[in-house]
C-alpha positions in Angstrom: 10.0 -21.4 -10.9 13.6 -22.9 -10.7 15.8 -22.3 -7.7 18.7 -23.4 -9.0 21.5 -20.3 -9.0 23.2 -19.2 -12.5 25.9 -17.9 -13.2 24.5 -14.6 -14.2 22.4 -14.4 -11.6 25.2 -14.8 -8.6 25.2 -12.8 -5.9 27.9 -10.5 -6.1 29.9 -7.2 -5.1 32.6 -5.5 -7.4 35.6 -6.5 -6.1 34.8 -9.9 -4.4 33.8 -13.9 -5.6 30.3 -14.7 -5.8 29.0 -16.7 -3.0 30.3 -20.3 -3.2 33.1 -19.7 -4.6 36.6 -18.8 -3.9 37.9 -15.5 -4.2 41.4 -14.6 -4.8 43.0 -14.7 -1.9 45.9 -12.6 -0.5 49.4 -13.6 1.4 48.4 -10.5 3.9 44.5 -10.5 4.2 42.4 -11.6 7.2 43.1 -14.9 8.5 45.5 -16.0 6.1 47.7 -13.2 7.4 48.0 -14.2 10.9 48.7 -17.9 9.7 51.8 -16.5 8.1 52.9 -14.2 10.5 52.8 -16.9 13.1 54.6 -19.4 11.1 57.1 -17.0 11.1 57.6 -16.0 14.4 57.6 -19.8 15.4 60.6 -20.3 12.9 63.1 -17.9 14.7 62.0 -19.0 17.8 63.1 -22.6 17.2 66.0 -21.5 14.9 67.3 -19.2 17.8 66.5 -22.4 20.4 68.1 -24.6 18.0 71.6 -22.1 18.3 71.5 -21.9 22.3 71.1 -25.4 23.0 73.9 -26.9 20.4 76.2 -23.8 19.3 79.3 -23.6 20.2 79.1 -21.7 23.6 80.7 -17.8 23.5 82.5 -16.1 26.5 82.0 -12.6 26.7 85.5 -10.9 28.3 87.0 -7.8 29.2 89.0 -6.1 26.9 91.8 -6.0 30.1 91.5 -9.6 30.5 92.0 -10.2 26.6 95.1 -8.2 27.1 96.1 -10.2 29.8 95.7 -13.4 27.7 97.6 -11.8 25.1 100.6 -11.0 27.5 100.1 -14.4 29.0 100.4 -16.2 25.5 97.5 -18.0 26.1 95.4 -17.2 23.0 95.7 -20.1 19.9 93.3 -18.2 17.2 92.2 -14.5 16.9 89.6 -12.8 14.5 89.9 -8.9 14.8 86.8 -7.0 13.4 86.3 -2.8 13.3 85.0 -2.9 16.4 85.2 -6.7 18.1 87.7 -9.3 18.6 86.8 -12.8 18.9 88.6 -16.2 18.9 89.7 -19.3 21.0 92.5 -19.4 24.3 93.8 -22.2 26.4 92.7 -22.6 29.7 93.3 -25.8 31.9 94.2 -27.9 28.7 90.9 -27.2 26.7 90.2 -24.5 24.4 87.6 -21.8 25.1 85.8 -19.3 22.5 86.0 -15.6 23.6 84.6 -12.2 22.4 85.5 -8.8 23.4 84.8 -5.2 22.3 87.7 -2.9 20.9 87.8 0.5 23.3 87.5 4.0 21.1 90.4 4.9 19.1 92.6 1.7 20.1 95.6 1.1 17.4 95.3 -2.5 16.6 98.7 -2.5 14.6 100.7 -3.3 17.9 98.4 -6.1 18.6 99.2 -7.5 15.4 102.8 -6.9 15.9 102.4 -9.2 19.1 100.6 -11.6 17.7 103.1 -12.4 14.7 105.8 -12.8 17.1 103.7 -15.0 19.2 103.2 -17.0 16.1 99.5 -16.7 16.9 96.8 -17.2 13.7 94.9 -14.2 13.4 92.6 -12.9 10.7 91.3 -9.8 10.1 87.2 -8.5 8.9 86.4 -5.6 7.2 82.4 -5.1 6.8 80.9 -5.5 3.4 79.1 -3.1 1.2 76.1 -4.8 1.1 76.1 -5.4 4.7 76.1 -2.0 5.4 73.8 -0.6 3.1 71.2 -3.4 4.5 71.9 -2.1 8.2 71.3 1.8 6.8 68.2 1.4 4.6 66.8 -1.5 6.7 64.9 0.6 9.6 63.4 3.0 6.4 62.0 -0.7 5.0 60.7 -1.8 7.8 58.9 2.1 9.1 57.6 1.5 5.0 56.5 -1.4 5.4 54.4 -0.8 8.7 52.8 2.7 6.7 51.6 0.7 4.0 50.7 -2.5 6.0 48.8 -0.3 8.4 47.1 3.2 6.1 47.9 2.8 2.9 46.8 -0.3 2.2 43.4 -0.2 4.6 42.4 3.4 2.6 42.2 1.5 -0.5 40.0 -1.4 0.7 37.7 1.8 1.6 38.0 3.6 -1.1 38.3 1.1 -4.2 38.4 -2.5 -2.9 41.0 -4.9 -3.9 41.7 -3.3 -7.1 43.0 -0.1 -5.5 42.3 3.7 -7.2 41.9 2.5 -10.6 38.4 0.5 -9.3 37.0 4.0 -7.3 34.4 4.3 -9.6 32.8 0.5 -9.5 29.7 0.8 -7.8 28.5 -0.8 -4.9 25.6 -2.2 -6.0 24.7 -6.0 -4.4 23.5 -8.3 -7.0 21.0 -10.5 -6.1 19.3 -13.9 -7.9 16.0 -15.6 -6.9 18.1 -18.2 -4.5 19.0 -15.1 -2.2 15.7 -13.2 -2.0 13.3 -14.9 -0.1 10.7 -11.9 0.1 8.2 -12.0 -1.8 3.9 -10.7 -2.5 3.0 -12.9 0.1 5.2 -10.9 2.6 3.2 -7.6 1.9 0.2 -6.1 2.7 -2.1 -3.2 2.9 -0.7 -1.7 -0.5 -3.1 -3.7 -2.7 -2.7 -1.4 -5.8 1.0 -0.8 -5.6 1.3 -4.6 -5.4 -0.6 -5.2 -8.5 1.5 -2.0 -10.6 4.6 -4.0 -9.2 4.1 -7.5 -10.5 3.2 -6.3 -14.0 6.6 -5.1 -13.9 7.8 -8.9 -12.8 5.3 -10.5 -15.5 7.0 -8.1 -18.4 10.2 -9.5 -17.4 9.4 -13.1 -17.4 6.9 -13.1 -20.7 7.9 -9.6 -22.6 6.2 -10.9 -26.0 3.3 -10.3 -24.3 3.3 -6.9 -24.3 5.4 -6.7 -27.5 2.5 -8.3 -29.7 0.0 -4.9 -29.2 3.3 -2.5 -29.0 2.8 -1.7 -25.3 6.4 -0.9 -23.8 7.0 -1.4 -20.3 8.0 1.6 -18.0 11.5 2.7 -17.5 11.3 3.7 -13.9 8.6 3.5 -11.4 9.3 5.9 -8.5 7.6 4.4 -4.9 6.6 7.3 -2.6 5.3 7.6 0.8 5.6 8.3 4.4 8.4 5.8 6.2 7.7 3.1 7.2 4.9 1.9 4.9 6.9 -0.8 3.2 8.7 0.9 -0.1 11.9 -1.1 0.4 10.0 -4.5 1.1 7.9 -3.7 -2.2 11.9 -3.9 -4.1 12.9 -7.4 -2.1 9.4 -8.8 -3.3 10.5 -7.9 -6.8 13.6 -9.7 -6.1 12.0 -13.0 -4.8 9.0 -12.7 -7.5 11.7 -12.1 -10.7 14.1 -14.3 -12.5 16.4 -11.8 -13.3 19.1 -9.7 -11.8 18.3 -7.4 -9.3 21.1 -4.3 -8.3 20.0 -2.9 -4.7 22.2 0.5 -3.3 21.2 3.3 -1.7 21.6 6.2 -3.3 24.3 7.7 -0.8 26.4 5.4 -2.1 27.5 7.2 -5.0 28.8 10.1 -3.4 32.4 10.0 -1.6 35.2 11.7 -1.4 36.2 12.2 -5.2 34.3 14.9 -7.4 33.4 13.0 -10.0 33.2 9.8 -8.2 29.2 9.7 -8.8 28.8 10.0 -11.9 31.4 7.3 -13.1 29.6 4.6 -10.4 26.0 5.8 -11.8 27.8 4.8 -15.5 29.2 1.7 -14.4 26.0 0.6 -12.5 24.2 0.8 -16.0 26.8 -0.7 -17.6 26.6 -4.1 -15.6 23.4 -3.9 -15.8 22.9 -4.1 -19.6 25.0 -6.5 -20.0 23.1 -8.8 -17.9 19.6 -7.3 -19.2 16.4 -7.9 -18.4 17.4 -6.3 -14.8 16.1 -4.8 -12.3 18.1 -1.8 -10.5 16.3 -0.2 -7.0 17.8 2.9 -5.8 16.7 3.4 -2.1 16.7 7.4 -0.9 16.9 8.7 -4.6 16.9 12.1 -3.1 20.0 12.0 -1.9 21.3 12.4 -6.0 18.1 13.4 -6.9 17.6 17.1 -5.6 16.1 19.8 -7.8 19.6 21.3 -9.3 20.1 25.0 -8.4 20.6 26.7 -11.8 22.7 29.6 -12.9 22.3 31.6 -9.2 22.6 28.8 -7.2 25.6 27.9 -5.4 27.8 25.6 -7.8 31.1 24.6 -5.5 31.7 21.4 -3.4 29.6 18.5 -2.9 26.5 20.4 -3.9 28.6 20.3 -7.9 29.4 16.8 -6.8 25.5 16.1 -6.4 24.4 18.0 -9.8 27.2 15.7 -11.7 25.9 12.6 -10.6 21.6 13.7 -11.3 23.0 14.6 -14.8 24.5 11.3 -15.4 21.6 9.7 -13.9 19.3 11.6 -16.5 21.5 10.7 -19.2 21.4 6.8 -18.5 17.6 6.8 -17.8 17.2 7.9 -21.2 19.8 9.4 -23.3 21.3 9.6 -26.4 22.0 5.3 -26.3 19.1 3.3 -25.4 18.6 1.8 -22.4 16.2 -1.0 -23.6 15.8 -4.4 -20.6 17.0 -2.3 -17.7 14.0 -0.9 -15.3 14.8 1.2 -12.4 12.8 1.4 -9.1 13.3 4.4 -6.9 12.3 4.9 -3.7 11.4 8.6 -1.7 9.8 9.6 1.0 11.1 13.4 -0.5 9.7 13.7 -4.0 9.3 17.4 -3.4 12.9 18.4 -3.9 12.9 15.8 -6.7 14.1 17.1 -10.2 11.3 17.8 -12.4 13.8 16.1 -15.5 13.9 13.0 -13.4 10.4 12.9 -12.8 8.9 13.6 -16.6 7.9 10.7 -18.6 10.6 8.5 -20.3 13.0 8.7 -16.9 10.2 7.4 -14.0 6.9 6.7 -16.0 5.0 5.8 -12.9 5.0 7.6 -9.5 3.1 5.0 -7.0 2.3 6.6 -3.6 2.6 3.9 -0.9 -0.1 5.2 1.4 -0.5 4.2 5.2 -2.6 1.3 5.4 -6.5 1.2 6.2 -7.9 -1.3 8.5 -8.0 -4.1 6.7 -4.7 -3.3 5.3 -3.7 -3.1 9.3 -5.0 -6.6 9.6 -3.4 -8.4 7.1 -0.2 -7.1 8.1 -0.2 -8.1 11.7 -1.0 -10.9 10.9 2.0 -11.3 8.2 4.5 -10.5 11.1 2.2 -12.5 13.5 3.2 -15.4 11.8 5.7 -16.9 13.7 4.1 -15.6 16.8 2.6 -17.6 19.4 -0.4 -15.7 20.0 -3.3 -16.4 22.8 -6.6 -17.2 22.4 -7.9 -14.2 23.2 -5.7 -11.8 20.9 -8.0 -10.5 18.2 -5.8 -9.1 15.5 -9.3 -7.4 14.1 -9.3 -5.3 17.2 -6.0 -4.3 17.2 -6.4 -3.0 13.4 -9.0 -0.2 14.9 -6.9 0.3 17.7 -4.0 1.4 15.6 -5.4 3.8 12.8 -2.5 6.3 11.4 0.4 3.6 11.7 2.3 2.4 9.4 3.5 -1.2 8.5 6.8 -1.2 10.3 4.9 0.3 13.4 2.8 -2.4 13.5 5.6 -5.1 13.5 6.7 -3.0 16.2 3.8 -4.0 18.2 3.7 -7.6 17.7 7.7 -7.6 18.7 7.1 -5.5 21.4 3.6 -7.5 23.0 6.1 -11.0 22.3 9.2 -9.3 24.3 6.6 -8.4 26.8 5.1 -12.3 27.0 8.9 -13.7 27.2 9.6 -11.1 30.0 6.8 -12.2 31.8 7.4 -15.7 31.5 3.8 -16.6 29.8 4.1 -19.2 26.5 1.5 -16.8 24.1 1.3 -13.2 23.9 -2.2 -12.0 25.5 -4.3 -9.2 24.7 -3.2 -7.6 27.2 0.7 -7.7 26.1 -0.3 -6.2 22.8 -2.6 -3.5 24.0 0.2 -2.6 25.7 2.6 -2.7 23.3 0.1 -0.5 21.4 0.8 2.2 24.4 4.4 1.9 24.3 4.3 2.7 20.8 2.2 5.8 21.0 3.0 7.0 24.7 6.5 5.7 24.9 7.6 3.3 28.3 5.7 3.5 31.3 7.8 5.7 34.0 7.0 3.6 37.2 10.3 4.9 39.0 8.8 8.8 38.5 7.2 9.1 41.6 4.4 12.1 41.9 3.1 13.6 44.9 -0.3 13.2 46.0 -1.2 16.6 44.9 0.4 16.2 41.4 -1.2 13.1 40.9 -4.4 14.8 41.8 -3.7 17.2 38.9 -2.9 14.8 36.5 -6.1 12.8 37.2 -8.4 15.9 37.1 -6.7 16.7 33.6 -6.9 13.7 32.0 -10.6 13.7 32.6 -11.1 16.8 31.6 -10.1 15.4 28.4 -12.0 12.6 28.7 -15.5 14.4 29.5 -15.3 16.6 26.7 -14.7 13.9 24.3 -17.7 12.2 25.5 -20.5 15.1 25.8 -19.4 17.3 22.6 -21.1 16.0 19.6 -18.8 15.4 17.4 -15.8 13.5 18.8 -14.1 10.3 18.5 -14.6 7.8 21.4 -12.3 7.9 24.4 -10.4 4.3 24.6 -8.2 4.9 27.4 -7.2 7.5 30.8 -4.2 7.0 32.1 -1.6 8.8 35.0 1.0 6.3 34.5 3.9 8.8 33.3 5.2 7.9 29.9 7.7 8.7 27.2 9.5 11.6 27.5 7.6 14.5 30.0 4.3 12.7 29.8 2.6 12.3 33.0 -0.3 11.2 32.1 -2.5 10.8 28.6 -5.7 10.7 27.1 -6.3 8.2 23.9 -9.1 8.6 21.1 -10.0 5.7 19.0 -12.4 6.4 15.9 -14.9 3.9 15.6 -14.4 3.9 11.8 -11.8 5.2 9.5 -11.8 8.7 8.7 -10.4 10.5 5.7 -12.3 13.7 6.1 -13.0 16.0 9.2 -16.0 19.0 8.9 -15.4 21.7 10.5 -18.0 21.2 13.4 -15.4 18.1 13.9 -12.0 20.2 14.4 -13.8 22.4 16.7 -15.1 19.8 18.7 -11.4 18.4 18.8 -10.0 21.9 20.0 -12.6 22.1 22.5 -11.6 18.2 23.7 -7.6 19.6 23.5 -8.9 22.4 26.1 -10.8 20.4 28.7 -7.9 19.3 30.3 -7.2 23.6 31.3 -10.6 23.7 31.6 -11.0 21.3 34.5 -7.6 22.9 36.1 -9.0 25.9 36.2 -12.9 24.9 37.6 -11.1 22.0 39.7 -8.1 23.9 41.5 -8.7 27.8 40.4 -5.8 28.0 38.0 -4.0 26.5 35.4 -0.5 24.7 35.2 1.5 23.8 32.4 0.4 20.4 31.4 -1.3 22.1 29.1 1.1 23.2 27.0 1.0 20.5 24.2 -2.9 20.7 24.3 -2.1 24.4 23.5 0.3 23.9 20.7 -1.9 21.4 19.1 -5.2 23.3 19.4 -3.5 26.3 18.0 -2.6 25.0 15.0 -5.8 23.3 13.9 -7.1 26.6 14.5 -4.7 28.3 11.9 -5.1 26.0 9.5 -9.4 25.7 9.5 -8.3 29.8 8.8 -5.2 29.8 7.0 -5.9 26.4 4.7 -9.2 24.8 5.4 -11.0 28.6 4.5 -13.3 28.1 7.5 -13.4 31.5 8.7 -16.2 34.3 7.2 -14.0 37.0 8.2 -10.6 36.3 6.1 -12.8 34.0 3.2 -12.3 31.5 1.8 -9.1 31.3 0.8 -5.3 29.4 1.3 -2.6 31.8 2.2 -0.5 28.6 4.3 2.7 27.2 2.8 3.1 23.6 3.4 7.0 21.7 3.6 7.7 18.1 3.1 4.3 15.9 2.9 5.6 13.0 4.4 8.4 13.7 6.5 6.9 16.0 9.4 5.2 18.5 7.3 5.6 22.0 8.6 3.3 24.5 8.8 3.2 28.2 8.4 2.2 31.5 7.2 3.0 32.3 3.8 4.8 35.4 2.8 2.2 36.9 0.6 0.2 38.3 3.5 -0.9 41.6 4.0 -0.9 43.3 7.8 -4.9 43.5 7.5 -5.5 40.0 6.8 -2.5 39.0 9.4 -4.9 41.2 12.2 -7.8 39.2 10.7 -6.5 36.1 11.1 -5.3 36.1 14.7 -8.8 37.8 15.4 -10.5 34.5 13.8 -7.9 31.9 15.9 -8.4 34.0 18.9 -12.4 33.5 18.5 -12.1 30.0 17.6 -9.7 29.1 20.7 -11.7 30.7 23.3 -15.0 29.7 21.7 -13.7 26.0 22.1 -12.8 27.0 26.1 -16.0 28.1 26.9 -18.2 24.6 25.4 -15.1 22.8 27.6 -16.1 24.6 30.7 -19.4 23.9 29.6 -18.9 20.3 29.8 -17.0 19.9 33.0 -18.7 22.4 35.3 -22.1 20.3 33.9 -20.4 17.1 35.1 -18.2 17.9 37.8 -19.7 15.2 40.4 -19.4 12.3 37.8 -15.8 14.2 37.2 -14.8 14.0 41.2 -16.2 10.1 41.5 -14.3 9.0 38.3 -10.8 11.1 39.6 -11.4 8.5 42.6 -11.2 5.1 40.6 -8.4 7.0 38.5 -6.5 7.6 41.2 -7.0 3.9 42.5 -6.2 2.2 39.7 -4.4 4.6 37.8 -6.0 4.0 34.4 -9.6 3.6 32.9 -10.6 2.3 29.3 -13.9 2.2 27.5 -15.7 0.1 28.9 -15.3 1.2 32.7 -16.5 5.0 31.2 -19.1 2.9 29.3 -20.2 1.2 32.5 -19.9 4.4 34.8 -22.5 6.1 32.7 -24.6 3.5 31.9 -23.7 3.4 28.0 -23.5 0.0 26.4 -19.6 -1.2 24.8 -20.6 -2.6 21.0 -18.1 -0.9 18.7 -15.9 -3.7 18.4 -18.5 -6.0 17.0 -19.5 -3.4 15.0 -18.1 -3.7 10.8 -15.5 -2.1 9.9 -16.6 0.4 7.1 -15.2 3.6 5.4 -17.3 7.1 6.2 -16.4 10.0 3.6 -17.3 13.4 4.7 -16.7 16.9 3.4 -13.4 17.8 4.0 -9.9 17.3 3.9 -8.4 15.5 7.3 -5.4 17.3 9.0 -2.0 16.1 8.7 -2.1 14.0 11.5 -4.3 11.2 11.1 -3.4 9.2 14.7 -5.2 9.3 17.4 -5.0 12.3 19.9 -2.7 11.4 22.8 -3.0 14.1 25.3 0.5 14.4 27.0 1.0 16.9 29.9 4.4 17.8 30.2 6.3 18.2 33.4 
């Protein structure tokens, strides 16, 4: 593969010279301008210098005193303006030049008259049109000049570029070549299948007689979708640094301005450039910015929301219209293909919809160790372990981590990052920053402590539960004064329903011990409330695992990947709204009673552990593994995948238990 640039391949932005060479450059633009301008300044500074030190030297007078030389005949030469009078007198044998102002309303005709008889040489000046018509229209120039210099001219570099208006509707797109791309497969991770759908795309581009010997015909659009964070737009820079050919990146937002129509004549132009310089690549990032469903006849049609429609219908029309669009392949990216257009999604427009998943454990592994690269890690930082200690996070979480354990090493002054700096990067990530300036009394801190292990306990005598990795009363984050984290010894992609009421029942041992511990509860609670809640009303509402309202879905989800909401759909009759509270209510306060269970069975191992809690402020695994005499082997366990019999909740992270203040 040849790294040497082409012409074609130059990166470039409408508007402006490819790298490397020069642009064309203007009298007035950047530093070019303040060159000129200080040439300029420095010019009539040494032309004005130049007049003061060897010009003939001017005395201003009186107007009395040049009527005194007058009377005095002392004057040799006299130059009378409109409104000044100027000239040479005697004085002490050498001659002297002089310059007065004229009074209002004085009649210079008798001053002539005495100057004739005098036999004095006078002249006379009379200002000239052109002079005058400067000194009127000159201030006007200059206030123009300034307006244009200083708005008009800056509103068109945003709005068009150098060309001005006529280039608003060149798009923005940045055109890459292999030289400027350095990403590439080897820079990705955890998305093995997308990867391999991907470089087929980069293989028809470099050998397309390939496919055109059985008649196979390469997709027109392949549309990446998935939560953020889990590499879509890394996916497009690999394409860039895999493929020989031209690759147009812009975000979608990009097409939308001030101008109605400004969209869709950028969409037409994008394809236009890249046809001509086809086989290309064009990735869109955030297509559903352009790319939302279009209202129809009811909807609203006014404003940008028309703005929006004009642009998707030129989109459509390019993807595959009436004039082919053969060599050109779009990449899209979404983490919104709900509100997508069903048009823009059939087959001819985007062929292939790839869903970019969160990565597995493996997946978590190869990726820390892609950004662990050009880390200096310690001997004792397993990447293996941090993979199952970070299940639910993304790829761009994870590069979090190793940034955040390396910033944490520098900060500490060690040479490697240590386990330790990782594991708590890990927290920082979940938790948010420790809050060591939050000082808690030594009742609070009792609470928080007999909470936390409420949590804890449950987790460990209900039967199904994940582990319990970490206790901690170190306030975090934003209200958290303390938290409880569950690591899953495997990874998980269903839940039973003997699971979700064991974790409801674990969400509830934290009131539980409150209650048992101290007589009443307080409102650290409230997140283990909200969350409990809601896996109760979906197991009802989605999962069908109630007896009383059947076996049946009556919840309406929102976006899938972007905080999906949920909620009660409309279609509900009062009967089976009664029924359905009746079934949470049962489930909730069935789940209480197992976690009072648990901690009023275990209330003396509950009182030593809030001890050593309270000493050291936080207790992982192995020091519950040790206290009751159970033996710490899941890390050397192997990794493997467990399917069960139904579908996981939304959130697939660990539980952090965060109490509120």
């Amino acid at each position: 593969m040849s790294d040497q640039p082409r012409d074609a391949k130059k990166k470039a932005t409408p508007g402006k010279a490819p790298p490397g060479q020069p642009g064309p450059q203007s009298p007035f633009s950047g530093r070019q301008r303040w060159i000129t301008i200080a040439w300029a300044v420095g010019a009539l500074a040494l032309i004005f210098a130049f007049q003061t030190r060897f010009g003939p030297t001017t005395e201003d007078i009186r107007f009395s005193r040049f009527l005194t030389l007058v009377e005095d005949e002392e004057l040799t030469e006299v130059d009378i303006g409109t409104t000044s009078i100027s000239g040479t007198y005697s004085s002490d044998d050498q001659e002297r030049n002089f310059a007065t102002t004229i009074p209002p309303a004085f009649e210079t005709t008798q001053l002539v008259n005495r100057l004739q008889k005098q036999d004095v040489a006078f002249t006379g000046q009379q200002p000239s049109f052109w002079s005058q018509f400067l000194i009127s229209i000159l201030p006007f120039l200059i206030i123009a000049g300034l307006f244009y210099f200083f708005f008009i001219r800056r509103m068109r570099q945003q709005l068009g570029g150098s060309g001005g208006p006529m280039s608003l509707g060149k798009n923005k797109a940045k055109l890459y070549d292999r030289t400027d791309m350095k990403t590439t497969f080897s820079d990705v991770a955890g998305v093995d299948e997308v990867e391999t759908e991907l470089q087929e795309l980069v293989e028809y581009l470099k050998r397309p007689e390939k496919f055109a010997r059985i008649g196979a015909r390469i997709p027109k659009g392949v549309l990446l979708v998935g939560p953020p964070g889990t590499g879509k737009t890394l996916l497009a820079r690999a394409i860039a640094g895999e493929a020989e050919v031209p690759f147009f990146y812009i975000s979608a937002s990009e097409f939308i301005e001030l101008f109605v129509g400004l969209g869709a004549a950028r969409v037409r132009d994008l394809f236009q450039q890249a046809r001509q310089r086809a086989p290309a690549i064009v990735f869109i990032d955030e297509i559903d910015s352009i790319g939302q469903a279009r209202s129809g006849a009811a909807g609203p049609q006014m404003g940008s929301h028309q703005e929006q429609e004009q642009t998707l219908q030129q989109l459509l029309t390019e993807m595959d219209g009436f004039e082919p669009n053969s060599g050109v392949i779009i990449v899209a990216a979404s983490n919104r293909p709900e509100v997508l257009d069903q048009a823009l999604l059939r087959p001819g427009r985007f062929d292939r919809q790839i869903q970019v998943n969160l990565p597995d454990i493996r997946g978590r592994e190869e990726i820390l160790r892609i950004h662990a690269r050009d880390v200096k890690l310690g001997i004792n930082a397993d990447l293996k372990v941090l993979a199952r200690r970070t299940p639910g996070f993304s790829g761009a979480q994870l590069a979090n981590v190793i940034n955040e354990g390396a910033l944490l090493a520098a900060r500490g002054g060690r040479e490697k990052v240590e386990m330790h700096d990782l594991e708590e990067a890990i927290d920082r990530v979940i938790a948010g920053l420790e809050r060591r300036s939050q000082v808690l009394s030594d009742d609070e801190r009792r609470l928080v402590a007999y909470h936390e292990l409420g949590h804890a306990l449950v987790a460990r005598f209900v039967e199904h539960s994940d582990p319990v990795h970490r206790v901690s009363i170190i306030p975090r984050g934003i209200g958290a004064l303390g938290y409880t984290q569950q690591l899953p010894d495997e990874e998980r992609y269903l839940m039973s329903e003997p699971e979700l009421r064991d974790r409801i029942a674990v969400l509830l041992g934290g009131r539980a011990a409150e209650e048992i511990v101290f007589g009443f509860a307080t409102t650290g609670a409230q997140d283990d409330l909200m969350k409990a809640t809601e896996i109760a009303r979906r197991m009802v509402m989605e999962f069908g695992m109630s007896e009383v309202v059947g076996p049946i879905n009556i919840a309406e989800r929102g976006s899938r990947y972007l905080s999906p909401a949920f909620r009660r759909g409309d279609d509900v009759s009062s009967e089976t709204e009664v029924a359905i509270d009746r079934e949470v209510k049962s489930i909730l306060l069935d789940a209480q009673e197992r976690a009072r269970k648990v901690v009023g069975e275990h209330r003396d191992d509950m009182d030593n552990l809030a001890k050593v809690l309270l000493d050291k402020e936080s207790l992982d695994r192995k020091d519950l593994d040790s206290y009751f005499g159970g033996s710490d082997d899941s890390e050397s366990d192997e990794d493997e995948e467990r399917p069960e019999t139904l579908e996981l909740p939304k959130d697939t992270r660990p539980p952090v238990k965060i109490r509120p203040q």
